[in-house]
C-alpha positions as CSV (number, residue, x, y, z in Angstrom):
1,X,40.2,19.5,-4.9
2,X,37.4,20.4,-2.8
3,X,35.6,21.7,-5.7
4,X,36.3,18.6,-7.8
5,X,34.5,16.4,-5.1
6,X,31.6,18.5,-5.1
7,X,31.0,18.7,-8.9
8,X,31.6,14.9,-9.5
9,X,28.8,14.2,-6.3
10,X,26.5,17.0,-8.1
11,X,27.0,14.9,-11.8
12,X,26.4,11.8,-10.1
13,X,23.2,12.8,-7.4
14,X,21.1,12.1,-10.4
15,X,22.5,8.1,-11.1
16,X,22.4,7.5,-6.9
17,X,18.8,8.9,-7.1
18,X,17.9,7.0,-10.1
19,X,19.7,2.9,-8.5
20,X,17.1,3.2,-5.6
21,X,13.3,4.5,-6.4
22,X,11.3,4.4,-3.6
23,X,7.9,2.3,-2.8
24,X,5.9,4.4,-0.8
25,X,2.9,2.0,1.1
26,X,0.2,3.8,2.3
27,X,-2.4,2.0,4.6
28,X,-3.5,1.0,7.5
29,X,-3.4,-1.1,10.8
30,X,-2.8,-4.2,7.8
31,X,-0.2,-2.4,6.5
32,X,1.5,-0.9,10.0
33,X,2.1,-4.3,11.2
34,X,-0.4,-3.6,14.2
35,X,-0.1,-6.2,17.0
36,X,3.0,-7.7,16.2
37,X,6.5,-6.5,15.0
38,X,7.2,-4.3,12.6
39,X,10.2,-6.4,11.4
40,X,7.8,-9.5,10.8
41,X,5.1,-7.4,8.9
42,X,4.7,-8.0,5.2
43,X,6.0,-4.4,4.4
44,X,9.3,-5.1,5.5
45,X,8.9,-9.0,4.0
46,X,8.7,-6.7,1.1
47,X,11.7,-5.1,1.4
48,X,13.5,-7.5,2.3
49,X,12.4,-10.0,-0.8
50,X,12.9,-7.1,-3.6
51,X,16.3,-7.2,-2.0
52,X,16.6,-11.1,-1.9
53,X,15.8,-11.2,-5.9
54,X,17.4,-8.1,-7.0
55,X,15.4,-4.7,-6.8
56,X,16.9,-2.3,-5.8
57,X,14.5,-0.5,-4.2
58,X,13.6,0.9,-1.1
59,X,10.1,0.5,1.1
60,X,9.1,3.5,3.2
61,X,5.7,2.5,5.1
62,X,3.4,5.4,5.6
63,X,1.0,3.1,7.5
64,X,-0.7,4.1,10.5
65,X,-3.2,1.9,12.3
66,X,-7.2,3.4,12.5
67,X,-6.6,5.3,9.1
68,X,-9.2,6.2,6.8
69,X,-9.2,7.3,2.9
70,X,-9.8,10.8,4.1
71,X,-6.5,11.2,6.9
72,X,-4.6,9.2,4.1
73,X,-5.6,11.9,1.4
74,X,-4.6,14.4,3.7
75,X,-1.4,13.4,4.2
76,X,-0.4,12.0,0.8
77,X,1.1,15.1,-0.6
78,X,3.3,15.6,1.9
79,X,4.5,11.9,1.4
80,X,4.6,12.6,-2.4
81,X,6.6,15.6,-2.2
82,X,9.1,14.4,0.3
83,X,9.7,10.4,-1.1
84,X,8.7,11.0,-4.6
85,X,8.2,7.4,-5.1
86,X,8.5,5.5,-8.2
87,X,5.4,3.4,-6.9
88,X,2.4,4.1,-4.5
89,X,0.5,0.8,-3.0
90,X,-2.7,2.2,-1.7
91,X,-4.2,-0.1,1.2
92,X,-6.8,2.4,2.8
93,X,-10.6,2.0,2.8
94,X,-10.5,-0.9,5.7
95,X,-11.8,1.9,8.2
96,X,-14.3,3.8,6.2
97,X,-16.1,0.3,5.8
98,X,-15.9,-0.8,9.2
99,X,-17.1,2.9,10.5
100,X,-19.7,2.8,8.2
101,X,-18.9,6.0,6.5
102,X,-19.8,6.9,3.0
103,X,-18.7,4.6,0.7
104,X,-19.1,7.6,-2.1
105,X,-16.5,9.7,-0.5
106,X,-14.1,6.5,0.2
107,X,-14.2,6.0,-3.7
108,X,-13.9,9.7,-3.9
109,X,-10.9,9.9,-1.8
110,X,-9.0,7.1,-3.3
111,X,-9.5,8.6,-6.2
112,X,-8.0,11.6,-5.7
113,X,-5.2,9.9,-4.2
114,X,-4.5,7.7,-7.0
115,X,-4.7,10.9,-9.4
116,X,-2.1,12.7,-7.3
117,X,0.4,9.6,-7.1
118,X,-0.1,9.3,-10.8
119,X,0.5,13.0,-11.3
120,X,3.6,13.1,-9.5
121,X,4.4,10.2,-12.3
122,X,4.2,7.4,-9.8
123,X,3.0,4.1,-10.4
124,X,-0.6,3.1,-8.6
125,X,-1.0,-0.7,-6.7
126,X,-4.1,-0.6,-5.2
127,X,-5.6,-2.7,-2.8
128,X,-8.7,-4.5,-2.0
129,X,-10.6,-5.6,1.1
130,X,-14.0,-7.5,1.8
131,X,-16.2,-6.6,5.0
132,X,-17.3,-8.7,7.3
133,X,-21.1,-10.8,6.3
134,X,-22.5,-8.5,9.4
135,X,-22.4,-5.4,7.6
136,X,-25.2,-6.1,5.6
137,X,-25.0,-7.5,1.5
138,X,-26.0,-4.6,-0.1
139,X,-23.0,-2.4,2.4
140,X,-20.8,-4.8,1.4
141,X,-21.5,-5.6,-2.1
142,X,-20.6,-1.9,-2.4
143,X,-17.6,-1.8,-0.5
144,X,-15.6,-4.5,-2.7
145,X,-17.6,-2.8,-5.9
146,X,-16.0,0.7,-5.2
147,X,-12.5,-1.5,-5.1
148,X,-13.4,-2.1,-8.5
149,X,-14.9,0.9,-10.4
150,X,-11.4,2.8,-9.2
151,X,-9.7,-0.3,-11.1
152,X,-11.8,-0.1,-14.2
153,X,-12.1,3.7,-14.2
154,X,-8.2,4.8,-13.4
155,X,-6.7,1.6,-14.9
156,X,-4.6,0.3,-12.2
157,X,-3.9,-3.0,-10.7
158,X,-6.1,-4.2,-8.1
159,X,-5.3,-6.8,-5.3
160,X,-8.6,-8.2,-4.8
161,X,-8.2,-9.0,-1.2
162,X,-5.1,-8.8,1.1
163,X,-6.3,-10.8,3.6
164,X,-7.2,-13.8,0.8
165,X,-6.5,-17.1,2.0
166,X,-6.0,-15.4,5.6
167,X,-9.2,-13.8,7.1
168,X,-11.2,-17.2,6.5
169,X,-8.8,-19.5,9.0
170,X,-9.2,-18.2,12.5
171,X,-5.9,-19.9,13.3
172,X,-3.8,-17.3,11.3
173,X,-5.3,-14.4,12.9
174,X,-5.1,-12.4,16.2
175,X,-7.9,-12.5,18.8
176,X,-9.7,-9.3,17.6
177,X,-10.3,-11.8,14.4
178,X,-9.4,-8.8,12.1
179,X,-5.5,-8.4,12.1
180,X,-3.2,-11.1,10.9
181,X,-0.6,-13.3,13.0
182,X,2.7,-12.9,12.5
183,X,3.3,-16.2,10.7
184,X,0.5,-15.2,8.5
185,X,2.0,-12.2,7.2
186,X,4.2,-14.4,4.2
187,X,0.6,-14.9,2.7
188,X,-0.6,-11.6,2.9
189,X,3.0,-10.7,0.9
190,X,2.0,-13.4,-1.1
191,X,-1.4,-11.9,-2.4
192,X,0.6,-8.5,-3.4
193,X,3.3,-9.5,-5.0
194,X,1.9,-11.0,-8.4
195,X,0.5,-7.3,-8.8
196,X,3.5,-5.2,-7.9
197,X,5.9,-7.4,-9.9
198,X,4.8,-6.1,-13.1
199,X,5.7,-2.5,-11.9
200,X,9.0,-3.2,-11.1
201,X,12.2,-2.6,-12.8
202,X,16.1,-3.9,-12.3
């Protein structure tokens, strides 16, 4: 009998697998729900609207608050290997811009990591973000341009900016005037979800 059970769980590991493909985010402090609850961030409003209209998939947030392309590219494959998601929403590149790193190696590094996700035959959201006027034009011309030359040259959806409609009303943000409030976090969900409902499946 024993032996029945087993064979019966081996033939159907592949269906179970198969009803619930994974959404692996990978980002930052945006994305990590930093300064407020994890339960109110717009990762788990993600999760819990694919649920609410029928997706059966499931959200785990790689996030971690201060991370740049380069810490995120280092620990991608691990994440890869161990979720293989079904779909990877890159939200890294915040820190390299607001560090003033090199903007070459942030395209370089996002890259990479959207040629890995795609390799391991995942599917590639990624996402944009603006710099603050203070960083110079031509800094930040380039920041948002490097957004979209990995658009154009991988061919994968872009949110244009996740804080659209957010970042410009002081009232919807925390006092450090860079991370959303807690209420705000619906419209943040609300400027990715146009692009990842294409990629979905029922």
């Amino acid at each position: 009998m024993r032996r029945i059970l087993l064979l019966v769980a081996l033939l159907l590991a592949p269906v179970w697998a198969a009803a619930a493909p994974t959404i692996l985010v990978m980002g930052d402090s945006l994305s990590a729900a930093y300064g407020i609850d994890v339960s109110q961030g717009w990762v788990t409003l993600l999760q819990e609207r694919l649920k609410a209209q029928g997706y059966d998939y499931t959200v785990v947030n790689s996030s971690v608050s201060g991370e740049t392309s380069g810490g995120g590219l280092t620990r991608l494959p691990q994440d890869l290997e161990q979720d293989k998601p079904g779909i990877v929403i890159l939200e890294l590149g915040a820190n390299d811009g607001l560090r003033g790193l090199s903007l070459k190696t942030m395209q370089d590094n996002l890259g990479r990591m959207i040629a890995l996700s795609s390799k391991s035959r995942a599917k590639v959201l990624l996402v944009g973000m603006y710099l603050p006027p203070n960083y110079g034009p031509d800094y930040t011309r380039q920041f948002g341009g490097a957004y979209r030359a990995l658009e154009k040259q991988y061919k994968v959806p872009l949110v244009p900016f996740l804080l659209d409609g957010v970042a410009e009303h002081r009232e919807l943000m925390q006092a450090d005037g860079m991370h959303p409030l807690a209420g705000a976090e619906y419209r943040v969900l609300a400027n990715v979800w146009p692009h990842l409902l294409p990629l979905l499946k029922k």
